[in-house]
C-alpha positions as CSV (number, residue, x, y, z in Angstrom):
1,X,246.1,32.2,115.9
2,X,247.6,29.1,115.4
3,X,250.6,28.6,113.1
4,X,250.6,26.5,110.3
5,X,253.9,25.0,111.4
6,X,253.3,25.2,115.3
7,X,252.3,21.3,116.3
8,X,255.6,20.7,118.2
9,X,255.1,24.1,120.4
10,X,253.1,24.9,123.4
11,X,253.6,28.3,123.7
12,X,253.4,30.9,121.5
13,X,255.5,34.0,121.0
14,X,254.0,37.5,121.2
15,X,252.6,39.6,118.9
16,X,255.5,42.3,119.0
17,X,258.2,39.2,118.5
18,X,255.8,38.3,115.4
19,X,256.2,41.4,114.3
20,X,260.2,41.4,114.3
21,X,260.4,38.2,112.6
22,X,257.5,38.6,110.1
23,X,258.3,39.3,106.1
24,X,255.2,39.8,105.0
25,X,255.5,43.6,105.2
26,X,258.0,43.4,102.3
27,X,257.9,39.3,100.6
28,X,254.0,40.2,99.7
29,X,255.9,41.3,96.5
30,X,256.4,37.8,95.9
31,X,252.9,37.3,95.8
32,X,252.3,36.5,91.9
33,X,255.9,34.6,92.0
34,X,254.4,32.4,94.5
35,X,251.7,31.6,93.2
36,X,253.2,30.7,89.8
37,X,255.2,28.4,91.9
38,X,252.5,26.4,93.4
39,X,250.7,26.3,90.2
40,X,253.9,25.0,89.0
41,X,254.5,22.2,92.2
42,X,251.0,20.8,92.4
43,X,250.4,20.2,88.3
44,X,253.8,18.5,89.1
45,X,252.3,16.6,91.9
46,X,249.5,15.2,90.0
47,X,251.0,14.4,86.6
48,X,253.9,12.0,89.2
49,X,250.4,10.5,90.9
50,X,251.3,12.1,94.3
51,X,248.2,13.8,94.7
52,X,245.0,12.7,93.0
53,X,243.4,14.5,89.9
54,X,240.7,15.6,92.1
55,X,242.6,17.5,94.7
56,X,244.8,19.2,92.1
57,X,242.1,20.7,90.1
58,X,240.5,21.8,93.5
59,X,243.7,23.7,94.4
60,X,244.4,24.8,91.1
61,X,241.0,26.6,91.0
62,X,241.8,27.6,94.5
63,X,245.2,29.0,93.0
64,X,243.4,30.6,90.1
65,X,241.0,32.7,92.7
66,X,244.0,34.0,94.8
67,X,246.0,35.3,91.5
68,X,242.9,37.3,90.3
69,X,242.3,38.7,93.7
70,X,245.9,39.4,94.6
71,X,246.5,41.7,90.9
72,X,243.6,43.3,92.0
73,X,244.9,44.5,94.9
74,X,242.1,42.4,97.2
75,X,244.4,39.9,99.4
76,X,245.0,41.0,103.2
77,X,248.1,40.0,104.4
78,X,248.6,39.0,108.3
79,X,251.6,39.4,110.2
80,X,250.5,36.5,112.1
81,X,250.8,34.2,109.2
82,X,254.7,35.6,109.1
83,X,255.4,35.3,105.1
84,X,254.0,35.3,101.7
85,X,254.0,31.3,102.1
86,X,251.9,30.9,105.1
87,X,249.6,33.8,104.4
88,X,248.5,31.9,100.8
89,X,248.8,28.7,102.0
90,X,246.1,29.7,104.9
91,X,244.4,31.6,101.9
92,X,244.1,28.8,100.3
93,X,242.2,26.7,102.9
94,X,240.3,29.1,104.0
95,X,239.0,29.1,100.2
96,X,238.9,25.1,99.4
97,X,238.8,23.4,102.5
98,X,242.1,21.0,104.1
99,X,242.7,20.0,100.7
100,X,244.8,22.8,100.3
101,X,247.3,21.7,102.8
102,X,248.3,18.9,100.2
103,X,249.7,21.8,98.7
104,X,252.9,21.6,100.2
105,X,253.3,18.1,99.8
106,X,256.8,17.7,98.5
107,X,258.2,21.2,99.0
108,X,259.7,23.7,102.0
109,X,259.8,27.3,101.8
110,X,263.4,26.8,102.0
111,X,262.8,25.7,98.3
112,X,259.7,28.3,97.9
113,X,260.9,30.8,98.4
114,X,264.5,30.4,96.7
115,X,261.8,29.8,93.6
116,X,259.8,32.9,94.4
117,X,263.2,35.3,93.8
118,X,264.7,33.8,91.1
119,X,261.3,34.2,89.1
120,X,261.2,37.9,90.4
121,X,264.5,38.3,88.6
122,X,263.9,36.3,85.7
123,X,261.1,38.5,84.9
124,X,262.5,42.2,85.7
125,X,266.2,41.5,84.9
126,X,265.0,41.4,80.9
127,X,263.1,44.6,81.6
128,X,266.1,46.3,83.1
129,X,268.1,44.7,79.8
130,X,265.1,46.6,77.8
131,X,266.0,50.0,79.5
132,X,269.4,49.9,79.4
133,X,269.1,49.2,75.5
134,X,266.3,51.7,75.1
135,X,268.7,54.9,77.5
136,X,271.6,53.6,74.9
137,X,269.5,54.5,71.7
138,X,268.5,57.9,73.3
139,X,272.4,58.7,73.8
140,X,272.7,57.4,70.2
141,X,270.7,59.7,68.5
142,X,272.2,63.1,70.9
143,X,275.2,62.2,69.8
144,X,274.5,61.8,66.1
145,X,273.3,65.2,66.2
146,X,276.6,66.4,67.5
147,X,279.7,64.7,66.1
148,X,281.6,68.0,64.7
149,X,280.2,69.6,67.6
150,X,283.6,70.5,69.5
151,X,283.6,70.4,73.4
152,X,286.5,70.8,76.0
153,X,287.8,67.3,77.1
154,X,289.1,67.2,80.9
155,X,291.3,65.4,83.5
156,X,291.8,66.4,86.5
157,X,288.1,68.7,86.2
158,X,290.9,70.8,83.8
159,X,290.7,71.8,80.4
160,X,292.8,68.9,78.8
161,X,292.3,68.5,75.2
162,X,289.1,69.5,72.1
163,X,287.2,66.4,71.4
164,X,283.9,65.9,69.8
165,X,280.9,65.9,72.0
166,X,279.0,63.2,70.2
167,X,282.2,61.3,71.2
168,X,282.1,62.1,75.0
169,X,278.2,61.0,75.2
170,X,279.1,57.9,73.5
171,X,281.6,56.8,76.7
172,X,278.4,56.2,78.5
173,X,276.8,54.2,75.2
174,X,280.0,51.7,75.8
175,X,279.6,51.8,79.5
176,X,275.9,50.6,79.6
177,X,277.1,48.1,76.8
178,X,279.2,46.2,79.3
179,X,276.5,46.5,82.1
180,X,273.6,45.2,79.5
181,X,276.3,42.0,78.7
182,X,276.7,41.9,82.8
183,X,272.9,41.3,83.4
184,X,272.8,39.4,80.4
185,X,274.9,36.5,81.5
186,X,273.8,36.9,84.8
187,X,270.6,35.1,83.2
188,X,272.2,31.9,83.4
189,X,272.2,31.6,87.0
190,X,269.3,33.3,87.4
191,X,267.3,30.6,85.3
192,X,268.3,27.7,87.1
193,X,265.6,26.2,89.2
194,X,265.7,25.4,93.2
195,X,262.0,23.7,93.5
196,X,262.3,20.0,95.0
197,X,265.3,20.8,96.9
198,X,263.2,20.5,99.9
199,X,264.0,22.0,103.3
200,X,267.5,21.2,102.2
201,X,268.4,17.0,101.5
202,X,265.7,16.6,99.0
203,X,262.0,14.7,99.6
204,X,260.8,11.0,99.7
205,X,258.1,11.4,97.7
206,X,258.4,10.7,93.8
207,X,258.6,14.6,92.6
208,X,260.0,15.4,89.1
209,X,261.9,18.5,89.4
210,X,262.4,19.1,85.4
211,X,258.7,19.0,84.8
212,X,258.3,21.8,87.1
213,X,261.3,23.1,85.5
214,X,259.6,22.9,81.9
215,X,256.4,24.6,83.6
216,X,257.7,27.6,84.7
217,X,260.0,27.8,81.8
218,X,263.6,27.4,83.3
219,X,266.6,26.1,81.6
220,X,268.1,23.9,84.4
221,X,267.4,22.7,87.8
222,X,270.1,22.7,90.6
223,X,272.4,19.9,90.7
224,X,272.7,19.9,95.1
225,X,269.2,20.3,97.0
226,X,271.9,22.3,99.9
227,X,273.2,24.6,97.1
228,X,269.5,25.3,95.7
229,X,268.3,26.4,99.4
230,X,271.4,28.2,100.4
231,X,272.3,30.0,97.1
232,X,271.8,33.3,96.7
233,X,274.8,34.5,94.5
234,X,272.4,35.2,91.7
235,X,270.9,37.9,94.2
236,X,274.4,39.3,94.7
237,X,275.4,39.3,91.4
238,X,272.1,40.6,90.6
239,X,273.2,43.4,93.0
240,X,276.8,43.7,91.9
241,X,276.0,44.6,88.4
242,X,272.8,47.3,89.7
243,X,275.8,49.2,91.8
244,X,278.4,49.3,88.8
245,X,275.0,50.6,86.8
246,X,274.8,53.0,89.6
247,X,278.1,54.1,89.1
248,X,277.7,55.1,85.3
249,X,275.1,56.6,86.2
250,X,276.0,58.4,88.9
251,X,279.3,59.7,86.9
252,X,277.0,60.7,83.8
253,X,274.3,62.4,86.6
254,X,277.8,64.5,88.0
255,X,278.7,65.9,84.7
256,X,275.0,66.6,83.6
257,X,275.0,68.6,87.0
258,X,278.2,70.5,86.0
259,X,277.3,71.2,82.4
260,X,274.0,72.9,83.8
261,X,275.8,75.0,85.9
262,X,276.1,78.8,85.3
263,X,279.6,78.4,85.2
264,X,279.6,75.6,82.1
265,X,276.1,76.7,80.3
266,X,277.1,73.8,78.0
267,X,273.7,72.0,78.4
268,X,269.8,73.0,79.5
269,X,267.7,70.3,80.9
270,X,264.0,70.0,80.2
271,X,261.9,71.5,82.9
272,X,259.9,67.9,83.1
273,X,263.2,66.9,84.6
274,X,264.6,69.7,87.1
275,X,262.8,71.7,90.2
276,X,262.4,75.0,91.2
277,X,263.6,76.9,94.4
278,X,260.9,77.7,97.5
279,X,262.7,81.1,98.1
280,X,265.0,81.9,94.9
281,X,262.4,82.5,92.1
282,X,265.6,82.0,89.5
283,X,266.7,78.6,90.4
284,X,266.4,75.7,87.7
285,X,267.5,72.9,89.8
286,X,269.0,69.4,88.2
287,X,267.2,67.4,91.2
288,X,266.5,64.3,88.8
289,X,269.8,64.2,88.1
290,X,271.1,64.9,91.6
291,X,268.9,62.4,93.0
292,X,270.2,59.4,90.5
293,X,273.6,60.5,91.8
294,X,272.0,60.1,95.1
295,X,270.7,56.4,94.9
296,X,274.0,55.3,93.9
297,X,274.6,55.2,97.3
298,X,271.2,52.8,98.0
299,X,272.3,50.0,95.4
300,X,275.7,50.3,97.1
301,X,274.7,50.0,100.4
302,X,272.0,46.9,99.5
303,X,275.2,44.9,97.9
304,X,277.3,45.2,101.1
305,X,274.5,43.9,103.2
306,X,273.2,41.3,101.4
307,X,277.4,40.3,101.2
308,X,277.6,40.8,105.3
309,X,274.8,38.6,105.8
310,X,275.5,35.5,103.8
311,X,279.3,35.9,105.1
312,X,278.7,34.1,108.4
313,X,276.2,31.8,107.7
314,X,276.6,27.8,107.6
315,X,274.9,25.7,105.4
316,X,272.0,25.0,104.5
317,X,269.2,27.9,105.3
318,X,269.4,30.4,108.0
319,X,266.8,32.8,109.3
320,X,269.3,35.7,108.6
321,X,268.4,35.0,104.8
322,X,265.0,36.6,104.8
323,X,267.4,39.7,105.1
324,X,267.9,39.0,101.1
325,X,264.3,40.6,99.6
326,X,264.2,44.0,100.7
327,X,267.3,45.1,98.8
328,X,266.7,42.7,96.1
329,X,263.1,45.3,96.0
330,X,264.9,48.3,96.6
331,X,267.3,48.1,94.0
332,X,265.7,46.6,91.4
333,X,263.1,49.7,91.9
334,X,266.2,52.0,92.1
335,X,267.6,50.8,88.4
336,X,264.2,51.2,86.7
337,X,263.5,54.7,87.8
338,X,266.8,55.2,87.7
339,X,267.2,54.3,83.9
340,X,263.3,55.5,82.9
341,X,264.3,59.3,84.2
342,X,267.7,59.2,82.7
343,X,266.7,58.6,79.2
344,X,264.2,61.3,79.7
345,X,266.5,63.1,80.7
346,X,269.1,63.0,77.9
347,X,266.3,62.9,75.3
348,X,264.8,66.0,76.3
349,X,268.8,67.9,76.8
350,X,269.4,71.1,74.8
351,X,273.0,71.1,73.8
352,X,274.5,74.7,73.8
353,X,276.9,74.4,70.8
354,X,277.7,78.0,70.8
355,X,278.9,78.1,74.4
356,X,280.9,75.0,73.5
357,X,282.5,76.8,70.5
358,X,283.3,79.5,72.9
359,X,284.7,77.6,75.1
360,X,287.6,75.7,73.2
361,X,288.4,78.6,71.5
362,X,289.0,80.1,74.9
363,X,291.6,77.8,76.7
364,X,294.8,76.0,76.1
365,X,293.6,72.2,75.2
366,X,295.0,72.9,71.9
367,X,298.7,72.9,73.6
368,X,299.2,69.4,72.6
369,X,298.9,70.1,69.4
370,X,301.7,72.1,69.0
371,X,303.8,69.9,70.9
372,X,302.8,67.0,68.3
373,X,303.5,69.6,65.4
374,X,307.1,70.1,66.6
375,X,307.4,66.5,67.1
376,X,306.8,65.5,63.8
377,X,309.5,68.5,62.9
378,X,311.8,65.9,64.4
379,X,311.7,67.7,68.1
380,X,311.6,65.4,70.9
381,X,308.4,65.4,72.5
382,X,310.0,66.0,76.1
383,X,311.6,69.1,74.2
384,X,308.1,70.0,72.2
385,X,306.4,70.0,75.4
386,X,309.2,72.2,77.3
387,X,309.0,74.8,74.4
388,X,305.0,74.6,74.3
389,X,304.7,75.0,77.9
390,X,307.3,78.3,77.6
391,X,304.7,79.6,75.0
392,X,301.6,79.2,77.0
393,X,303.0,80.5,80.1
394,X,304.0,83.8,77.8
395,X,300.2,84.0,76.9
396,X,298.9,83.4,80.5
397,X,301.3,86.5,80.8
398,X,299.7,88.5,78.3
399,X,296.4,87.7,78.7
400,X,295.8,85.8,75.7
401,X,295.5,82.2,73.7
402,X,297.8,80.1,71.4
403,X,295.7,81.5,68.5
404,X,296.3,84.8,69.4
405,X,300.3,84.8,70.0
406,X,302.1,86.1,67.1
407,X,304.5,84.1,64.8
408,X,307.0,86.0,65.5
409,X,306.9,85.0,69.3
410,X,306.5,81.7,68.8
411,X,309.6,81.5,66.9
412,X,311.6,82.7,69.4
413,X,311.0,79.4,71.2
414,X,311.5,77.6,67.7
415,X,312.4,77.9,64.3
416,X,310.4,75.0,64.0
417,X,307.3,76.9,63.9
418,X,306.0,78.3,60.5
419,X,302.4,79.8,59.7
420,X,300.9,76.8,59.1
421,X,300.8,76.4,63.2
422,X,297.3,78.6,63.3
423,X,296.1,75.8,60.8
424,X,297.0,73.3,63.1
425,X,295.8,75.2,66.7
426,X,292.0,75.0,65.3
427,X,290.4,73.1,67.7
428,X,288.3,71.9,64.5
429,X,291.4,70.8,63.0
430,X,292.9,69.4,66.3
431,X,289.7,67.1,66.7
432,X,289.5,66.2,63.1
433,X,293.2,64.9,62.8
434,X,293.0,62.7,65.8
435,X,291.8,59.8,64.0
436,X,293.5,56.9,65.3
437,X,291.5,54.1,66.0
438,X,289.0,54.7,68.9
439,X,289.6,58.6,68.8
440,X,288.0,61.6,68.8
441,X,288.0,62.7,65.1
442,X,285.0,63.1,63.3
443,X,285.5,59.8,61.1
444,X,285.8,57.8,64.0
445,X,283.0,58.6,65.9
446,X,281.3,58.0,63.0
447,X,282.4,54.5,62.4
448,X,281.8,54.0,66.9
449,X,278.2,55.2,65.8
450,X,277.7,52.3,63.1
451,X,279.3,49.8,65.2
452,X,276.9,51.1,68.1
453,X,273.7,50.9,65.9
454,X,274.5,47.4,64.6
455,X,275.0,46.2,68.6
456,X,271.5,47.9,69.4
């Protein structure tokens, strides 16, 4: 078959080299984009009097034919026709007649295709933004259901301090905040419009780039037809802010692993969202959660080679570039699943409040809070934390908690200590007193929950 762009050869290549340098296997996903393009270009082209009225309405109708066929599922893609462009374009006069080779009067896939991807992410980045907002509400409403609910609070994967459970769920709430905001502004560059740059210095013929601008609904147009074809920081940062999302997730999938656990019993997922064992009838297995975890590592990977390939390549466009789509796919399919299955997830979590009231009233995160009781005795800390550390390592001796050592042993670390210390060790009390802005007392995650619902 002949190519579209083959005048200038007298050879042509094999079928398996085709194959290697084809993208239609995986830029077919562009297929609406591109069309919304073309619509776009050739109104363009007749409102400027570079094509005449008849030949635009004959490829619109064209156009029209090959949109409702392709969100049927009906189009058949060729690998000899290399890409989404040629495959439509040949489409296209297959349909109409050589009229539809005016189609690309005016326009390169350099610039095509640079149009096709930024209206893929100007689409789905809102959707991710809708997600993201929609898995925020979900930890919301755990959370208001558990603010006095007192959980252990760790560093280190050690016991560290009591805190209030609503308030660890809510570090995620902040986290997702900052990634929303991230693919927020990222809409700026995503909405700028390459169209018109040409191959890469413009065209001669009379095009007017903001009125395909205003037709497919973007803000700006770009300023250098070399920076429009060559661009593709909005892909990267589009793939910068997915692996950070990753990240939270991936941290919020690792404890949701370890709560489940035996060992913590602190929360039961939903069986929608785990899996069973081939050969251990008692398993309940977190795989959702595991598998999130997992993907990180995809998002990751698609940022680092999308940044190795545009590292060595000169201006303007470079066959290495058609290396951009497949991660762009993979990830952006990555973050929705990722985000639908978490909110599931969390929405469907059964918090075990009584092993978490077991739990503090079993360790020693309530240490600090003697030390701050003999500090405000007038101790110095450094001496409050010598003589607290004294008194836990007597009840590691014995077998037993801060609660449970006798006043009279305590004061023979320190006077200091009077009866009002068993007041103080409640891991209640200890939760409820640190109210400082930001903190884990009750009061404050209340006002972090207000401040939360007014942001969503």
């Amino acid at each position: 078959m002949a190519k579209l762009w083959g005048g200038r050869f007298q050879k042509s290549a094999e079928a398996w080299v085709d194959e290697f340098g084809a993208s239609i296997g995986f830029d077919q996903q562009l297929v609406l984009e591109d069309i919304e393009g073309s619509v776009a270009h050739v109104t363009m082209l007749g409102a400027q009097g570079i094509l005449p009225a008849e030949d635009v309405a004959k490829i619109l109708e064209g156009l029209a034919q090959l949109k409702q066929r392709a969100e049927a599922g009906e189009l058949e893609f060729s690998i000899a026709n290399e890409d989404i462009h040629l495959n439509l374009e040949k489409m296209l006069i297959d349909l109409i007649g050589p009229v539809g080779g005016k189609l690309h009067t005016g326009r390169s896939r350099n610039d095509q295709v640079a149009t096709d991807m930024h209206l893929f992410l100007k689409k789905r980045v809102p959707e991710v933004i809708g997600l993201i907002e929609n898995f925020q509400k979900t930890i919301v409403k755990q959370a208001e259901q558990h603010v006095e609910t007192i959980a252990p609070g760790y560093t280190h994967l050690q016991r560290a301090q009591p805190i209030s459970f609503a308030h660890h769920l809510m570090v995620y709430f902040w986290q997702l905040q900052r990634d929303k905001e991230r693919f927020s502004e990222s809409m700026k560059r995503i909405d700028i419009l390459p169209l018109g740059a040409g191959a890469m210095a413009g065209t001669t013929f009379p095009i007017d780039r903001l009125k395909s601008a205003e037709l497919l609904g973007f803000a700006d147009v770009y300023a250098n037809s070399m920076d429009a074809v060559s661009d593709r920081d909005f892909i990267v940062e589009f793939l910068s802010n997915s692996a950070l999302l990753m990240t939270h997730l991936s941290r919020f999938a690792e404890e949701i692993i370890i709560w489940s656990t035996d060992e913590f019993k602190f929360i039961e997922l939903d069986d929608a969202f785990s899996t069973g064992s081939s050969i251990m009838p008692q398993k309940k297995n977190p795989d959702m959660a595991e598998l999130i975890r997992g993907k990180a590592g995809r998002a990751f990977g698609n940022l680092m080679g999308l940044l190795t390939v545009l590292k060595g390549t000169p201006l303007t466009y470079n066959k290495d570039m058609q290396e951009d789509k497949e991660g762009m796919f993979d990830t952006m399919e990555t973050v929705l699943g990722s985000l639908k299955i978490f909110e599931g997830m969390i929405r469907t979590m059964l918090v075990n409040t009584e092993r978490l009231h077991s739990a503090v009233h079993s360790d020693f995160s309530n240490a600090t809070e003697l030390a701050d009781y003999l500090a405000t005795k007038g101790m110095p800390f450094r001496e409050a934390h010598e003589v607290t550390g004294k008194l836990v390592f007597t009840c590691i001796q014995k077998g037993i908690y801060l609660l449970d050592l006798p006043l009279e042993e305590m004061k023979k670390e320190s006077d200091l200590i009077d009866e009002d210390i068993y007041e103080v060790l409640a891991p209640e009390a200890a939760v409820r007193r640190r109210n400082s802005l930001g903190g884990t007392g009750f009061e404050q995650v209340k006002i972090q929950l207000a401040k939360a619902n007014e942001l969503l």
